[in-house]
N, C-alpha and C positions, 0 to 999 in steps of 0.2 A: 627620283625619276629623271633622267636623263632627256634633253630634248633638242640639241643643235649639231651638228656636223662637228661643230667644236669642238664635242665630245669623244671625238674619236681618238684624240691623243691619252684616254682616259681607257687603257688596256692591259691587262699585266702580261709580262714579257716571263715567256718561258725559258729554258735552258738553251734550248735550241736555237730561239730568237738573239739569242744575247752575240749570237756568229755573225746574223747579219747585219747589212749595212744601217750604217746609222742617218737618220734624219739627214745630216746636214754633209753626208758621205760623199765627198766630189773625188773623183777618182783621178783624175789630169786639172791641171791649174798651171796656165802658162801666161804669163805678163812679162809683154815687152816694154821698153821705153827707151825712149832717146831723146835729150838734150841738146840743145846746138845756141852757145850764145856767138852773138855775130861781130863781138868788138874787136877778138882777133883780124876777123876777115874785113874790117872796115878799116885797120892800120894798112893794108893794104895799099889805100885810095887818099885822095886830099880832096880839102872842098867840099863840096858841094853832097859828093855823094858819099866820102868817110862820114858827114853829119848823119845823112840820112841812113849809112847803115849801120850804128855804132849802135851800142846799149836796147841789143833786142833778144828776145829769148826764145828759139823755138823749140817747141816740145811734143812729146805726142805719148801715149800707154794704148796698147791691146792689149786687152781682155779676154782670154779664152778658156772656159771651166764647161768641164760636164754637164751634165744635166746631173739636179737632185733626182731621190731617189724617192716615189712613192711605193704605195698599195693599193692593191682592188679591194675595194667594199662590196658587200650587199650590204643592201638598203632594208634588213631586218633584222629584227633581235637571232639572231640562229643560235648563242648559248643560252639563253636566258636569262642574261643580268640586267635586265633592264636598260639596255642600253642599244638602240639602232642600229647605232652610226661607228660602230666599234670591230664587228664584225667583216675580219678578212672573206674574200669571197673563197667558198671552197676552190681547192686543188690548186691554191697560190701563198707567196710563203710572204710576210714582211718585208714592204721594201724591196720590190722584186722586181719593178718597173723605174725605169728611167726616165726623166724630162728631157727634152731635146737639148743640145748645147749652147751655151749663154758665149754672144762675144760681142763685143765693144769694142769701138776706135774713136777713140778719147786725146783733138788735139789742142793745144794752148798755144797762143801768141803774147807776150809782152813787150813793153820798150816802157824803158826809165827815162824818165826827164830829171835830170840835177839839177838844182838850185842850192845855193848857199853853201855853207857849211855841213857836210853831211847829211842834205839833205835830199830828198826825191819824189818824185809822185809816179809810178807805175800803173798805165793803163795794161787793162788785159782783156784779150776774149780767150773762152774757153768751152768747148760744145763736148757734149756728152753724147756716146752713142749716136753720131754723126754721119752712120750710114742708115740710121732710121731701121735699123735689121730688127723683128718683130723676136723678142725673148719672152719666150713661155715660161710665167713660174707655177701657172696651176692644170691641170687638166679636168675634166671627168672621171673621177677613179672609182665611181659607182660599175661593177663587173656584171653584177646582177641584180634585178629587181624581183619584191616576192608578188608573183600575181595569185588570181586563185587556183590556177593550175600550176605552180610550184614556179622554182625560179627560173627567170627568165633572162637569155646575153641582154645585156644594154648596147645598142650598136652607136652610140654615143660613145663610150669606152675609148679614153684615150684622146678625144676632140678639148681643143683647148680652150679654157676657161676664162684664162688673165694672164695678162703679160707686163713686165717691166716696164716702166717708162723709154718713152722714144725718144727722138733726139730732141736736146737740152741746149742750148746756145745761152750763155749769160757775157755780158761786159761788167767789168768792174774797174774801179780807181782805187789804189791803196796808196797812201801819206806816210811816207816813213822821216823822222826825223830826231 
């Protein structure tokens, strides 16, 4: 006996299904990035401020991906295998619904300090998803519920569930030597 939502990945896939999109099907996937260290542009300058702008690193990646792909559920056994949480909502096919699109602006700062002989300590910050943009990874994908008058739309369908974490900011020190 089947009992959790869990169980929904617990389906056998027909001939037809094997066409469509797969679970993890992201259809555009675009990442940028750009590096800039600044020792070049500090030859530049003497003093005071070649010190201050030498040995730094700036960086940045955007993130831009589809949304995954889910399904509509009913919320009832409708073949009969014992199994709830398995069952496509009729007149919809596997994977037939999209999540909204995932993107990220992901920048990093560094500067090395040298000491010694090959030696250095690189302070860094680096923020994650830095414009706080809310990414949905779950929805509502219940279509219909069974009541005692047969099934019923969920007008929940499609409202979002969970989302990716927000923006991340870490500082860190690495010792290289």
């Amino acid at each position: 006996q089947f009992g959790t939502a869990a169980d929904r990945s617990i389906f056998p896939v027909t001939a037809h299904e094997r066409r469509l999109p797969g679970d993890d099907d992201h259809r555009q996937h675009l990442v940028a990035s750009l590096v800039y260290d600044t020792t070049s542009r500090a030859s530049l300058y003497s003093g005071f401020t070649r010190m201050l702008l030498r040995h730094w690193t700036v960086s940045f990646s955007y993130d831009v991906l589809s949304g995954a792909p889910y399904s509509a559920y009913a919320d009832a056994d409708l073949n009969g295998d014992g199994n709830a949480f398995n069952d496509l909502a009729p007149g919809t096919t596997r994977n037939q619904y999209r999540l909204p699109w995932y993107m990220s602006f992901n920048p990093r700062a560094a500067r090395d300090f040298r000491f010694g002989d090959n030696k250095k300590v690189t302070i860094l910050w680096e923020a994650f998803n830095l414009t706080n943009r809310p990414n949905y990874i779950a929805v509502d994908d219940v279509l219909y519920t069974l009541t005692t008058s047969g099934l019923q739309r969920n007008p929940l369908f499609r409202r979002a569930t969970a989302q990716d974490e927000g923006r991340m900011m870490q500082v860190a020190a690495r010792l290289s030597f």
